[in-house]
N, C-alpha and C positions, 0 to 999 in steps of 0.2 A: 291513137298511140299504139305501137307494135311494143311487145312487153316478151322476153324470152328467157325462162326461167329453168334450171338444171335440180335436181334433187338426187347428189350423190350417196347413195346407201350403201350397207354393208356389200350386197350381190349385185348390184350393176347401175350404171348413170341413166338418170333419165329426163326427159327434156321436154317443154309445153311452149308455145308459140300462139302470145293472144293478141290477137286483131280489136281491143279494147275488151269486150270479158270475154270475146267470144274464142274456144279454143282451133286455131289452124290447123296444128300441126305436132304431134307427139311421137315419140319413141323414148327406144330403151337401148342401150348395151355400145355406149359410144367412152372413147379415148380419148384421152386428152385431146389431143391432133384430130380428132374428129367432131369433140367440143368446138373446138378454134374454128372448122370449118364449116360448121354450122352457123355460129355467129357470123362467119361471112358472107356464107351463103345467105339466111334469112332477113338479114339486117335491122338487127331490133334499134330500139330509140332507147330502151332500156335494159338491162340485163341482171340477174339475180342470182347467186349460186349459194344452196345450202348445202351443208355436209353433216352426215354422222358418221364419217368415216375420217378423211384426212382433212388437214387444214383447209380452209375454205379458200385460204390465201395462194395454194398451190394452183389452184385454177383460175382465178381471177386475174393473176396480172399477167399472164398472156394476151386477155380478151380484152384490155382497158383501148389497147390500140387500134380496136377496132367498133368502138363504140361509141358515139358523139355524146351520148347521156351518161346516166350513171349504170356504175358497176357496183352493186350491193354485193353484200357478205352477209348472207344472214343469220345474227347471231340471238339466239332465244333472251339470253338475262339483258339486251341492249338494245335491239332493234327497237324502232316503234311498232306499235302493231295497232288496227282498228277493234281489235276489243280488249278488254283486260285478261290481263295473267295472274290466276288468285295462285298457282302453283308454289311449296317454300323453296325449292331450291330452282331456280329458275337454268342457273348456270348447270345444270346437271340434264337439264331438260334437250331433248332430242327433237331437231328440228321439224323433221316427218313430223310429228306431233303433234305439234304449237301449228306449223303450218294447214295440218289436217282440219286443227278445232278453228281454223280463221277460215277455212273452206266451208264448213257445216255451218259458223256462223251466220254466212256471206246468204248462203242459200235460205239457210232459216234463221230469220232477223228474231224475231219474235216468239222462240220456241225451246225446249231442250230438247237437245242432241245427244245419242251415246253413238260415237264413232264405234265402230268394229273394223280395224286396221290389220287384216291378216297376211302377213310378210315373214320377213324372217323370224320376228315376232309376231305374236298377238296384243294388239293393243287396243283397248276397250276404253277409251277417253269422255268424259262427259264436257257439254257445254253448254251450260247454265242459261237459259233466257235470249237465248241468239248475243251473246255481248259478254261472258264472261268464261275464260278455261278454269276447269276447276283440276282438274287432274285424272286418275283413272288407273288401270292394272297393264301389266306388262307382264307378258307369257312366252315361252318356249312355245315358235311356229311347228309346221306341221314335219317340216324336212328336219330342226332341229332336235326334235322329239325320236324321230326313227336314229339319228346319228349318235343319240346319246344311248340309246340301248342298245348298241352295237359297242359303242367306243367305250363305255363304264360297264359292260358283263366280259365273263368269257368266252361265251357262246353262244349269243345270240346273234343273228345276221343281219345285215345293213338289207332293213326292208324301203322298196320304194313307193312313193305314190303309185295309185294307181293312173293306168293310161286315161281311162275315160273317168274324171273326177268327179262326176253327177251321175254314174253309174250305181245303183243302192249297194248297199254295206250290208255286208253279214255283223249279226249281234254274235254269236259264235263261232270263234276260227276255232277249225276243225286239224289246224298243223301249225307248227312252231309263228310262219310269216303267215297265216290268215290272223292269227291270236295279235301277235305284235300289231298287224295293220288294222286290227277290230278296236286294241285299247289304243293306241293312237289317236285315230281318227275318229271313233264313235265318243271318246273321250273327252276332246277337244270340243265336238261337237257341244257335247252336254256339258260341258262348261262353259263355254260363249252363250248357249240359250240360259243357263243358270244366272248368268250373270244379268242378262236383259232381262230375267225376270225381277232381279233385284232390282235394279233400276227403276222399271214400272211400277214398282211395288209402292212409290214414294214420287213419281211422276208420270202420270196414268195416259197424258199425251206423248210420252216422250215419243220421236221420230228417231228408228233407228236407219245409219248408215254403213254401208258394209264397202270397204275401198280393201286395196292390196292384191297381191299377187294370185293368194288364195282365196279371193272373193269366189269366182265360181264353183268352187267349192262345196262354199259355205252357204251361199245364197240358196239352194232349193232346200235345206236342212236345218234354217233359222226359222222362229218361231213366230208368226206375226209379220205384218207389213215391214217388211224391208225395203230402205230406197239402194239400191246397186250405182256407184259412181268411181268408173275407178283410177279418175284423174285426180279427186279430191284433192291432195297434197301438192301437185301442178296449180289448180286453181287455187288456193291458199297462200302460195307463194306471190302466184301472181297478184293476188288482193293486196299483200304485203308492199309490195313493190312498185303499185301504185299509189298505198296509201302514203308511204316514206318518197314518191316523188313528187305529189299532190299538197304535201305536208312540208 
């Protein structure tokens, strides 16, 4: 079964292509018009599109006409999913998310999970036992961070990432944008290790994962066996959309 799934976010579309688990084929930064011509180009049996941005509905009834199977929506409080959702408001719940914690599951049946999701947020998700979401924090990413100390001071400059992102940090900027880009990012940093240390604190095997845009980042700067995957939310979708066409 060929399975071909989208995960519309805030900052750009992005797409996984599985030959039954295995992933073919991904990318990032596609159009509507170049959604469609993916779909006909790879010819899935099945198709799935999340969104946390516009309605799911805006992209899906283009592609029904060219797909013999089904065309999911997937929507966090209704879908079916292969483990539970202990989350309370489910309908508020972000599909990145829900799809991330059914990835982590997928891979570790048997185990807890703290997802570390660094994208436009930071999202730090637990997943109980390989089989249940339990919920987790939601943070201002790393570009969101430098845009709000520009956009809410009168004088502070719009700092950017740096070019090389595994290059070491100064603990002391020494001028206005080394300081912004030290508490930034040295910041951030020590708040995602703070966090995985709570976590361990109360689950001594936990397994962490680190997905998202700013994974590389993050990965040489986390504290402890990190597993680096950074289609997690591709493959979660795609579990999803097997499990709802197998179901």
């Amino acid at each position: 079964m060929r399975t071909l799934v989208f995960d519309i976010g805030n900052t750009a579309v992005k797409y996984g292509c599985f030959e039954e688990d295995g992933l073919l084929e991904a990318g990032a930064g596609l159009t509507p018009e170049q959604v469609s011509a993916t779909v006909a180009r790879l010819r899935p049996d099945h198709v799935l599109v999340a969104s946390v941005a516009a309605a799911a509905a805006q992209w899906t009834t283009p592609l029904r006409p060219l797909v013999t199977g089904r065309v999911l929506e997937f929507a966090p409080a209704t879908t079916a999913l292969p483990i539970q959702n202990a989350y309370a408001t489910p309908h508020t719940l972000g599909a990145d998310r829900l799809a991330a914690a059914v990835g982590a599951a997928w891979l570790r049946p048997a185990g807890d999970t703290l997802i570390v999701d660094a994208g436009t947020a930071i999202k730090c998700d637990w997943v109980e036992g390989g089989h249940t979401f339990r919920g987790g924090s939601i943070a201002p990413g790393l570009r969101m961070r430098f845009e709000a100390l520009h956009q809410f001071t009168g004088r502070l400059p719009l700092v950017e990432m740096p070019a090389d992102g595994q290059a070491p940090l100064a603990l002391t900027g020494d001028d206005t944008q080394s300081a912004i880009r030290s508490g930034v990012l040295n910041g951030a940093v020590a708040e995602v290790n703070g966090l995985i240390e709570q976590y361990r604190a109360f689950s001594p095997q936990l397994a962490v994962v680190l997905a998202g845009g700013d994974a590389r980042f993050f990965q040489p700067r986390l504290k402890g066996h990190i597993f680096v995957i950074p289609e997690l939310v591709l493959l979660g979708l795609h579990r999803i959309l097997v499990h709802n066409v197998e179901n």
